[in-house]
N, CA, C and O atoms as a GROMACS GRO file, in nm:
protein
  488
    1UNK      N    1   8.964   9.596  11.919
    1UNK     CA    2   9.099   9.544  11.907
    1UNK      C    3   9.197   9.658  11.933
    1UNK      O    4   9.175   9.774  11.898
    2UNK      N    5   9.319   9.614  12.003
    2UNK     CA    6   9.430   9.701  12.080
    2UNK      C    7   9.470   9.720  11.932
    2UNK      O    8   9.433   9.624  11.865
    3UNK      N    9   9.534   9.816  11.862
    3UNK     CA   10   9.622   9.850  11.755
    3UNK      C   11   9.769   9.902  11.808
    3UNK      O   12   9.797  10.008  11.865
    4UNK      N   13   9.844   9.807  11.775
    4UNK     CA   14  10.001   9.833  11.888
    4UNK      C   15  10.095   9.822  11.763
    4UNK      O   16  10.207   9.786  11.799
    5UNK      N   17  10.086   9.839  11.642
    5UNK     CA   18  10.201   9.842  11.506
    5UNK      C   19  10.065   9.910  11.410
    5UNK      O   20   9.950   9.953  11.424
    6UNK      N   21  10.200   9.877  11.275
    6UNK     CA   22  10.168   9.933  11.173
    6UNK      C   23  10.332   9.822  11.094
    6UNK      O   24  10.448   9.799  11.127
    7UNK      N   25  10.238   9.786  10.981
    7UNK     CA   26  10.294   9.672  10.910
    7UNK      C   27  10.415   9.772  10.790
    7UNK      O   28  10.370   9.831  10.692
    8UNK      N   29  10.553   9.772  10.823
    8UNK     CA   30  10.638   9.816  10.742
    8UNK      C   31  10.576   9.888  10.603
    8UNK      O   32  10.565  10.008  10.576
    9UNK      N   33  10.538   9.757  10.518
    9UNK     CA   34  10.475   9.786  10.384
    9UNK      C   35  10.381   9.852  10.389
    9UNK      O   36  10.390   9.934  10.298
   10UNK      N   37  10.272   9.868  10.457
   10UNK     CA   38  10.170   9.950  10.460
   10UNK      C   39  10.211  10.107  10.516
   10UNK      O   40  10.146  10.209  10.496
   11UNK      N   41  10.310  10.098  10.574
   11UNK     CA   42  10.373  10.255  10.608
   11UNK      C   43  10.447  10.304  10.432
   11UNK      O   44  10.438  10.403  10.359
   12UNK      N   45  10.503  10.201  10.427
   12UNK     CA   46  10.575  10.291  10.300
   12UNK      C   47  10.488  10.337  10.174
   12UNK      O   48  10.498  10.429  10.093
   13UNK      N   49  10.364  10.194  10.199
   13UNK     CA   50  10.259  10.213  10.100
   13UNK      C   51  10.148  10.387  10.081
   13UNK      O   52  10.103  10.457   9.991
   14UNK      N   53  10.152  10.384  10.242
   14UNK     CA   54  10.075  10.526  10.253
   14UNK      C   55  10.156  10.613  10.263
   14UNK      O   56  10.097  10.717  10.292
   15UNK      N   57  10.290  10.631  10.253
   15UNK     CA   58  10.367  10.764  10.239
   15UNK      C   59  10.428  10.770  10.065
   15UNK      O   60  10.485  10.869  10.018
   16UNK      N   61  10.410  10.686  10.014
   16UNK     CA   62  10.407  10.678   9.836
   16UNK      C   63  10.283  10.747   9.837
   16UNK      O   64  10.283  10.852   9.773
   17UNK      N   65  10.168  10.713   9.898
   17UNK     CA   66  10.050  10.764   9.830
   17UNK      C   67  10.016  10.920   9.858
   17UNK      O   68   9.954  11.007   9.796
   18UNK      N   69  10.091  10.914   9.988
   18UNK     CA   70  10.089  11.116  10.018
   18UNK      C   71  10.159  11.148   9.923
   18UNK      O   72  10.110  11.224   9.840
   19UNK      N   73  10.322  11.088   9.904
   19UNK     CA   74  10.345  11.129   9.807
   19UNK      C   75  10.292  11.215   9.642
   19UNK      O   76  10.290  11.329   9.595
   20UNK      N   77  10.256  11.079   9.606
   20UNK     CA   78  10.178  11.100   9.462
   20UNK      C   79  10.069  11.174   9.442
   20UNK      O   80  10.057  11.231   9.333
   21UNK      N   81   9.931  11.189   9.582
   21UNK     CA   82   9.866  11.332   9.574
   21UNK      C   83   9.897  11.427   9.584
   21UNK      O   84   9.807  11.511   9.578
   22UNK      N   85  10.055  11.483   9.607
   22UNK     CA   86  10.059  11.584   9.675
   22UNK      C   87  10.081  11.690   9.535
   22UNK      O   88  10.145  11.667   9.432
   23UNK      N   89  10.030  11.772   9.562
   23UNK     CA   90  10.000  11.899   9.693
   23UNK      C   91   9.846  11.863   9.731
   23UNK      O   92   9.798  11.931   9.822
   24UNK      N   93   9.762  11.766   9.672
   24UNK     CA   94   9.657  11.740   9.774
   24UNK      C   95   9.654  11.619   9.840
   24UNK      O   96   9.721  11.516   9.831
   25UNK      N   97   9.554  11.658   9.915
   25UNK     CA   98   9.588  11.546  10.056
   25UNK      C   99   9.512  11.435   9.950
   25UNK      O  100   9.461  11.439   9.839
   26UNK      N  101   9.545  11.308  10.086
   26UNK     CA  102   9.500  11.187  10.012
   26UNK      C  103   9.448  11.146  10.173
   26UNK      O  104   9.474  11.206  10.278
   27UNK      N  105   9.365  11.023  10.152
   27UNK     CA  106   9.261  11.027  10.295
   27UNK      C  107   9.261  10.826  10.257
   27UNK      O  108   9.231  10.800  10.141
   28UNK      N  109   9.285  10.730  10.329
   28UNK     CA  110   9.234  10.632  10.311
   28UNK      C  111   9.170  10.572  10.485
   28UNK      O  112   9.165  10.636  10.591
   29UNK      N  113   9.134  10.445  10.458
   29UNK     CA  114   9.059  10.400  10.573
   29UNK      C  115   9.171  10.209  10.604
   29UNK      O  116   9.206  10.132  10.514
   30UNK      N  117   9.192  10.194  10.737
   30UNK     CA  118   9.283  10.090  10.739
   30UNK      C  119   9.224   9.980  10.828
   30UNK      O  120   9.187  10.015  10.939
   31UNK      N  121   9.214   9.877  10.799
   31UNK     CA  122   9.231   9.727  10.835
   31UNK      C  123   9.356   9.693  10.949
   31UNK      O  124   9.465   9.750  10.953
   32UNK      N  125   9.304   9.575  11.048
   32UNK     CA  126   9.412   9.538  11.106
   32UNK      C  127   9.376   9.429  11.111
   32UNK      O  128   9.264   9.381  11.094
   33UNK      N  129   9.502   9.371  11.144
   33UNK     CA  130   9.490   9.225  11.215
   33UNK      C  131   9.599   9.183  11.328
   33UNK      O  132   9.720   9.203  11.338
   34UNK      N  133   9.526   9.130  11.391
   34UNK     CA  134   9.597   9.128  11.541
   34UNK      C  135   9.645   9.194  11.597
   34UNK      O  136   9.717   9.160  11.692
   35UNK      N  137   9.624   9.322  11.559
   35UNK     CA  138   9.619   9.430  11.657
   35UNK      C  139   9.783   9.505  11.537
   35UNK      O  140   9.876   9.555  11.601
   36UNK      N  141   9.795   9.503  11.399
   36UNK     CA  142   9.868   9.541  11.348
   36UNK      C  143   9.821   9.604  11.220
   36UNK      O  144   9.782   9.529  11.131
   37UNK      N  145   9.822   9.753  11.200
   37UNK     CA  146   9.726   9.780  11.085
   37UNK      C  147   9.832   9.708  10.968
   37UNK      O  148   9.954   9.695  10.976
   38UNK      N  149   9.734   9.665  10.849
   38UNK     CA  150   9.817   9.640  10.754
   38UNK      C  151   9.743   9.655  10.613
   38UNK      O  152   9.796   9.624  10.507
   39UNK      N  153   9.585   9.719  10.628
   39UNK     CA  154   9.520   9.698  10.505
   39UNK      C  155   9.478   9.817  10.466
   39UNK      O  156   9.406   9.862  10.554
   40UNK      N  157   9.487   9.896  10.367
   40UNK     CA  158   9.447  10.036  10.302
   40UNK      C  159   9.338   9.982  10.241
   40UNK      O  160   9.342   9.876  10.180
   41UNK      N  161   9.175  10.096  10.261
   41UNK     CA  162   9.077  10.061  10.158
   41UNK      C  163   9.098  10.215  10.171
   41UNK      O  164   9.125  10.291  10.264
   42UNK      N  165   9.060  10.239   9.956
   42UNK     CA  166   8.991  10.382   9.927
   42UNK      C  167   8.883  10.376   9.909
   42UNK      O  168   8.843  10.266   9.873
   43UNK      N  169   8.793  10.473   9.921
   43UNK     CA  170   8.647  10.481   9.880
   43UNK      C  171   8.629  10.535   9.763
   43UNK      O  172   8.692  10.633   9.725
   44UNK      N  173   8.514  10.458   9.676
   44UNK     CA  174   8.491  10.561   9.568
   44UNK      C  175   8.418  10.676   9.602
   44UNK      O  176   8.330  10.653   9.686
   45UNK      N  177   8.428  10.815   9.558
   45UNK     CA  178   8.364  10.940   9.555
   45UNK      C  179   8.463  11.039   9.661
   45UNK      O  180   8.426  11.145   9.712
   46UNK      N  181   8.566  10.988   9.673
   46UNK     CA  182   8.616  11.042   9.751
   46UNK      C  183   8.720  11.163   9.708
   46UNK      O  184   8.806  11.137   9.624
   47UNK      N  185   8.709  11.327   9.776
   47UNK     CA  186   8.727  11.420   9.692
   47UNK      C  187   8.859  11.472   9.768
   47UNK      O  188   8.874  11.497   9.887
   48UNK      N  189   8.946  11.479   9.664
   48UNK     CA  190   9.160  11.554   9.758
   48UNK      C  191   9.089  11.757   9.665
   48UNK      O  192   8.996  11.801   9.598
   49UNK      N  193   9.180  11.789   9.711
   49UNK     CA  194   9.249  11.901   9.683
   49UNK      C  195   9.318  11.905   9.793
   49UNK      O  196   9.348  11.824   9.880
   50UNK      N  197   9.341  12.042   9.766
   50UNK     CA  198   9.504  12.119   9.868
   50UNK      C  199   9.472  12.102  10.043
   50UNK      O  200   9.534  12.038  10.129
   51UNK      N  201   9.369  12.173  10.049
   51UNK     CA  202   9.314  12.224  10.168
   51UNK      C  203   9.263  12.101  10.266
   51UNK      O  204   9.292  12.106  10.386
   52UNK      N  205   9.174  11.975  10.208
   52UNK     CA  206   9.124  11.850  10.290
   52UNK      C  207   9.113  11.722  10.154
   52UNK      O  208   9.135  11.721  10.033
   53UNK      N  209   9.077  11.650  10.231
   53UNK     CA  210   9.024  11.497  10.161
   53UNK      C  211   8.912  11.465  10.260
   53UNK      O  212   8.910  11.474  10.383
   54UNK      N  213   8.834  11.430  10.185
   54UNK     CA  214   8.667  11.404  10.235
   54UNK      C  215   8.597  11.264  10.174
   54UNK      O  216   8.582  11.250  10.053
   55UNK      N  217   8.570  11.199  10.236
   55UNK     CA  218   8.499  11.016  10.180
   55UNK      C  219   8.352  11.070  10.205
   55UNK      O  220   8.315  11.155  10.285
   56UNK      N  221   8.292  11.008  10.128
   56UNK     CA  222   8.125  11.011  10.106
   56UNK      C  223   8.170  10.886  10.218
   56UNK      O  224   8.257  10.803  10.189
   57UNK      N  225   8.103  10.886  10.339
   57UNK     CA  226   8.021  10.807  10.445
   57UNK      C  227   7.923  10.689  10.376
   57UNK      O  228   7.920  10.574  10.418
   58UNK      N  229   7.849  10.732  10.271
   58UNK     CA  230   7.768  10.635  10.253
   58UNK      C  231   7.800  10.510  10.147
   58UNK      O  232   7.731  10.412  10.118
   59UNK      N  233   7.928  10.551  10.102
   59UNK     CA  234   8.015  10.442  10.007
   59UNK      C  235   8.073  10.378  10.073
   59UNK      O  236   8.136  10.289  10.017
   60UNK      N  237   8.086  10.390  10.259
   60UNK     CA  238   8.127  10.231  10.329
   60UNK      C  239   8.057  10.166  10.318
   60UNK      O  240   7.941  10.186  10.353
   61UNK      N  241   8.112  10.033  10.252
   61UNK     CA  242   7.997   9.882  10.289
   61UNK      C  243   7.930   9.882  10.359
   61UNK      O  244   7.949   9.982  10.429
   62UNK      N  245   7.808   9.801  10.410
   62UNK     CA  246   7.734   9.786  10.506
   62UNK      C  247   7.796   9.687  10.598
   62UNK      O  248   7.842   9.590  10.538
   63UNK      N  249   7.809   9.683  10.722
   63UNK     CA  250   7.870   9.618  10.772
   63UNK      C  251   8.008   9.589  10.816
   63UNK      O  252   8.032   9.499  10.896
   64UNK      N  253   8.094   9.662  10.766
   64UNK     CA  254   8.213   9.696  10.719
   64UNK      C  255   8.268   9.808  10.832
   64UNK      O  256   8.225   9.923  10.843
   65UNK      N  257   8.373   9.746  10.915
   65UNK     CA  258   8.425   9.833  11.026
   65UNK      C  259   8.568   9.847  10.992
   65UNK      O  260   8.627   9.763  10.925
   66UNK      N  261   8.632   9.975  11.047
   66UNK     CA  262   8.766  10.008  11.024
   66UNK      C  263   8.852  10.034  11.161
   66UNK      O  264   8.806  10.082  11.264
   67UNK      N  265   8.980   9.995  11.143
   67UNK     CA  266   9.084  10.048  11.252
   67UNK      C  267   9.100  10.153  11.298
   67UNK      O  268   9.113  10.186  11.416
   68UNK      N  269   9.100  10.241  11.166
   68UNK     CA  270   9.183  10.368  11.166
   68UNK      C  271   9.144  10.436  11.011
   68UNK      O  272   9.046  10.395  10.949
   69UNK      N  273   9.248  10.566  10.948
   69UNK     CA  274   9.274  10.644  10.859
   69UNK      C  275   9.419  10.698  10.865
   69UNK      O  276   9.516  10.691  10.940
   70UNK      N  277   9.388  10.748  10.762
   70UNK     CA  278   9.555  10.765  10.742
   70UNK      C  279   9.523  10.876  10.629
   70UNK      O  280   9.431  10.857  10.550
   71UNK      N  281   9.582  10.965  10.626
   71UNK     CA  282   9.552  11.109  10.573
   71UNK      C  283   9.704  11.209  10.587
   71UNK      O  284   9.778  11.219  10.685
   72UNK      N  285   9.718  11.284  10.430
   72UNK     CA  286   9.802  11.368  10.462
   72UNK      C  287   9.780  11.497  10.477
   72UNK      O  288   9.672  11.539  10.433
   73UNK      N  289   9.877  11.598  10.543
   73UNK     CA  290   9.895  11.739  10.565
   73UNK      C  291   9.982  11.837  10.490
   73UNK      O  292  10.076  11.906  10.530
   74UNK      N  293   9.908  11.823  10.326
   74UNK     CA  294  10.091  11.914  10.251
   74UNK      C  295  10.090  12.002  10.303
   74UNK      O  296  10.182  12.068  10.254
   75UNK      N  297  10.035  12.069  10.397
   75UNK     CA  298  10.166  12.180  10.481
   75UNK      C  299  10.238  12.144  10.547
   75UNK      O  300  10.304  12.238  10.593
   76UNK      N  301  10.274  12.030  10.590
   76UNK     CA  302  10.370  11.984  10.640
   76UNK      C  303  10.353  11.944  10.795
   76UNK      O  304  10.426  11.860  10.846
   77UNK      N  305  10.219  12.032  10.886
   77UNK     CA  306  10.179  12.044  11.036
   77UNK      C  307  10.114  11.893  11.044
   77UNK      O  308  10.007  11.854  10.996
   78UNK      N  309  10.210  11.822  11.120
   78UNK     CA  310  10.191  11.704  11.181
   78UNK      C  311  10.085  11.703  11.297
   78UNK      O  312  10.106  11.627  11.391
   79UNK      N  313   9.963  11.788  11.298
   79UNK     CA  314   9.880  11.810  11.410
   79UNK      C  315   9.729  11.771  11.330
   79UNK      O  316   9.692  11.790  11.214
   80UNK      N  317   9.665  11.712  11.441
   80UNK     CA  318   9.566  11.735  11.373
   80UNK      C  319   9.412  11.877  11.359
   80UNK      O  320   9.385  11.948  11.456
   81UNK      N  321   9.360  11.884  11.271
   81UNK     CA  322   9.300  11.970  11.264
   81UNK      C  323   9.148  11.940  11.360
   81UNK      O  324   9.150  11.841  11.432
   82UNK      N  325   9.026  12.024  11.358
   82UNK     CA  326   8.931  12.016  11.447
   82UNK      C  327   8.848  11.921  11.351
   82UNK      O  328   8.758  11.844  11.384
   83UNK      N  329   8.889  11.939  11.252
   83UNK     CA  330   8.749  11.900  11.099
   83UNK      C  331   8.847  11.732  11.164
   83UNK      O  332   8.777  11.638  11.201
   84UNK      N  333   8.966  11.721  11.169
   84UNK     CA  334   9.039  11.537  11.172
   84UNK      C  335   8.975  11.525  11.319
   84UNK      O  336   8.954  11.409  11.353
   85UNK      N  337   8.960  11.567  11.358
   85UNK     CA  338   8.904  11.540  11.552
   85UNK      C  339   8.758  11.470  11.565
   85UNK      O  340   8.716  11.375  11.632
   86UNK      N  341   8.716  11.532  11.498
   86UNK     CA  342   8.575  11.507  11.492
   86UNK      C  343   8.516  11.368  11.358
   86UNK      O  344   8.405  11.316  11.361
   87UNK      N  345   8.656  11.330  11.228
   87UNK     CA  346   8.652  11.242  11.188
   87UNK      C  347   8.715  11.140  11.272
   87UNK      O  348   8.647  11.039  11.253
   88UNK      N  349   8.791  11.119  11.339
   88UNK     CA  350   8.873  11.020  11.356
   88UNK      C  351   8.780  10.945  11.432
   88UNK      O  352   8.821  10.830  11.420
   89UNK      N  353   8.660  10.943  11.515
   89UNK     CA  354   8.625  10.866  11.646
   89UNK      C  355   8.468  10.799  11.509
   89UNK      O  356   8.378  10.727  11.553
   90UNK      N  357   8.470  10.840  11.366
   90UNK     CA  358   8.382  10.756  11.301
   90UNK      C  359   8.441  10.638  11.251
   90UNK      O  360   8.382  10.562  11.173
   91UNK      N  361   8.582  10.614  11.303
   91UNK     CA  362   8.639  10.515  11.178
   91UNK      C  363   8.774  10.494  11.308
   91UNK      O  364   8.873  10.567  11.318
   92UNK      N  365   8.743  10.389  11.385
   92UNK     CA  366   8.835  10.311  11.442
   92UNK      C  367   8.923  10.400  11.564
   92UNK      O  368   8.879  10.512  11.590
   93UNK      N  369   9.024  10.361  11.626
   93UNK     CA  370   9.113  10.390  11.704
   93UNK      C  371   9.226  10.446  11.700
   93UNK      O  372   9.278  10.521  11.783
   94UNK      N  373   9.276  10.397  11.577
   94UNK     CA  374   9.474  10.441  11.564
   94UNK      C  375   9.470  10.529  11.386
   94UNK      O  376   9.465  10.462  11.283
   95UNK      N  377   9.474  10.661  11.386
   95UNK     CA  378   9.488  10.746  11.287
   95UNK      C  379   9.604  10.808  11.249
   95UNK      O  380   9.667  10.841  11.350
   96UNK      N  381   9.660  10.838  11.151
   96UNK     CA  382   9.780  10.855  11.126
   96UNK      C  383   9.776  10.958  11.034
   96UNK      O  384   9.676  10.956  10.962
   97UNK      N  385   9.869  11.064  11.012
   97UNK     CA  386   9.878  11.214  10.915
   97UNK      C  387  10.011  11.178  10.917
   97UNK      O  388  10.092  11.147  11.005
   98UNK      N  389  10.014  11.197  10.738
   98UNK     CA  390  10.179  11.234  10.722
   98UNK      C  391  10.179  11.343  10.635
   98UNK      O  392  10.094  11.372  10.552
   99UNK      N  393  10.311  11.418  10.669
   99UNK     CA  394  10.316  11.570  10.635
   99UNK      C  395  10.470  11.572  10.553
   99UNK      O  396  10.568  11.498  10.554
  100UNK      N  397  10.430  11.700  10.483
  100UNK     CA  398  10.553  11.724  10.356
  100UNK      C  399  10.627  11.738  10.436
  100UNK      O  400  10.603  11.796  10.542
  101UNK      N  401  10.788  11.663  10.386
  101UNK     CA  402  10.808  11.614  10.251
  101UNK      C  403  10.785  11.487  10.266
  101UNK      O  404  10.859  11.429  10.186
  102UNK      N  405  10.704  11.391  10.343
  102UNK     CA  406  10.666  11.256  10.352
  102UNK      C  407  10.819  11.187  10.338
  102UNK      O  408  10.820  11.118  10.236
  103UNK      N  409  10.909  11.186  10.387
  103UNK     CA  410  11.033  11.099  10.426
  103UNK      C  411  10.965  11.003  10.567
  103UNK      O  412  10.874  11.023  10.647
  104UNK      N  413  11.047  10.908  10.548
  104UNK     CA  414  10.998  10.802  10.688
  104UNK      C  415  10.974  10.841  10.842
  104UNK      O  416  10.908  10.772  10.919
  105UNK      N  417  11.052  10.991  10.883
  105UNK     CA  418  10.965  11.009  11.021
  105UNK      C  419  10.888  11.099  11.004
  105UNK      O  420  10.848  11.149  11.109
  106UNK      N  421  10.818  11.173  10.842
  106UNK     CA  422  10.709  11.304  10.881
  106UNK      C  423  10.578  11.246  10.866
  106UNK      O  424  10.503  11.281  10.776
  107UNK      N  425  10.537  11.129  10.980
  107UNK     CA  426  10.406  11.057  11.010
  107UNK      C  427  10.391  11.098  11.211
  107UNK      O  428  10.457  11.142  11.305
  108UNK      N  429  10.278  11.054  11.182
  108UNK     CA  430  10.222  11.047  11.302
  108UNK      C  431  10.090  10.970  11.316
  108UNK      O  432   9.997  10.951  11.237
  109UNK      N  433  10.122  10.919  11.486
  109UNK     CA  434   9.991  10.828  11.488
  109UNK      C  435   9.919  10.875  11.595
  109UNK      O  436   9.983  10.883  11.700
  110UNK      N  437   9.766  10.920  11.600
  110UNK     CA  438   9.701  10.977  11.732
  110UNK      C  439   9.561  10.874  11.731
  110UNK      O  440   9.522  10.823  11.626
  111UNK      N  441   9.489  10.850  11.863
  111UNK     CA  442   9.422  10.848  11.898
  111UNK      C  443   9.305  10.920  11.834
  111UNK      O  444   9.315  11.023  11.767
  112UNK      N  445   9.168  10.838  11.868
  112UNK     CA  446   8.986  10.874  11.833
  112UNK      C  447   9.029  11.017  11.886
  112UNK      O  448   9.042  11.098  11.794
  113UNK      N  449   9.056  11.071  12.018
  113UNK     CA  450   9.007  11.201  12.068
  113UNK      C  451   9.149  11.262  12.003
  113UNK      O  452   9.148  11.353  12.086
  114UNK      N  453   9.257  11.286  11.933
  114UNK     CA  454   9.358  11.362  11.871
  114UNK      C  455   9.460  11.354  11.907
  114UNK      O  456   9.554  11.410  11.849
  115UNK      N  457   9.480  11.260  12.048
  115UNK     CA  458   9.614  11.244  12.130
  115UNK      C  459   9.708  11.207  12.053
  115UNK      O  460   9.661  11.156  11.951
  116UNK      N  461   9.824  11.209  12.052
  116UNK     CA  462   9.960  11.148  11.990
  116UNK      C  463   9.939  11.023  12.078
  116UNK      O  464   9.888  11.024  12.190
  117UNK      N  465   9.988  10.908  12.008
  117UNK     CA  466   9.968  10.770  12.033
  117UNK      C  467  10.107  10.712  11.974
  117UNK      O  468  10.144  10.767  11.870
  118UNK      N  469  10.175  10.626  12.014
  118UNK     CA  470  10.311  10.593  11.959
  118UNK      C  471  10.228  10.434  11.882
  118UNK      O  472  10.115  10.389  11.901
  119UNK      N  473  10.312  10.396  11.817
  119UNK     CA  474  10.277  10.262  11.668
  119UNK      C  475  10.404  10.204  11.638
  119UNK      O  476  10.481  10.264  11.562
  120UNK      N  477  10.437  10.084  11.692
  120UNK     CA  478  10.574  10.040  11.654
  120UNK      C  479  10.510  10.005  11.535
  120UNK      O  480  10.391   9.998  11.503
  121UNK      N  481  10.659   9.976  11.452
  121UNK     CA  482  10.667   9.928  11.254
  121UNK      C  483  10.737   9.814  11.253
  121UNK      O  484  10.858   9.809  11.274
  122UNK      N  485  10.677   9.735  11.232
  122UNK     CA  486  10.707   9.571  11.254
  122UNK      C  487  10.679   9.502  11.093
  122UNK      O  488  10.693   9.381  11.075
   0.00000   0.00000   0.00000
């Protein structure tokens, strides 16, 4: 499925949640429908501090496929790292990092291989 938005509430939902981990990152996994992400799942076992956020792999359902992730950067570098490059192509198409101070434009949405990818908010 094409992923061409990102559902208002679910943007504000995951920049509350960078919020509230911060200074450590927070890491979730996202749902779409019709080609519009709109669903946050967390995993249990899943470990923040400062530096990364990491999901135990084997606490996805069986069967159970994802859009995307959505992960923050409290340093603020809206880029992604080599360790996010190499996660992003296990878990869907459209990935998103938002970076301190998490106000409504310090997000970003890239592509499986790290590209910047644009996401209208509908």
């Amino acid at each position: 499925m094409m992923i061409h938005a990102i559902s208002s509430d679910t943007l504000s939902t995951l920049i509350e949640m960078a919020k509230s981990q911060h200074p450590h990152e927070f890491v979730a996994l996202l749902d779409a429908e019709n080609g519009v992400l709109s669903g946050i799942n967390l995993l249990p076992g899943t470990r923040l501090d400062e530096r990364s956020a990491s999901i135990l792999t084997d606490m996805v359902p069986l069967g159970m496929s994802f859009s995307g992730s959505a992960h923050s950067h409290p340093n603020g570098v809206i880029v992604p790292s080599d360790a996010d490059i190499g996660f992003f192509p296990r878990f869907g198409s459209c990935h998103l990092i938002f970076g301190y101070p998490y106000g409504p434009d310090d997000w970003q949405a890239f592509s499986r291989d790290g590209l910047r990818r644009s996401l209208e908010v509908i």
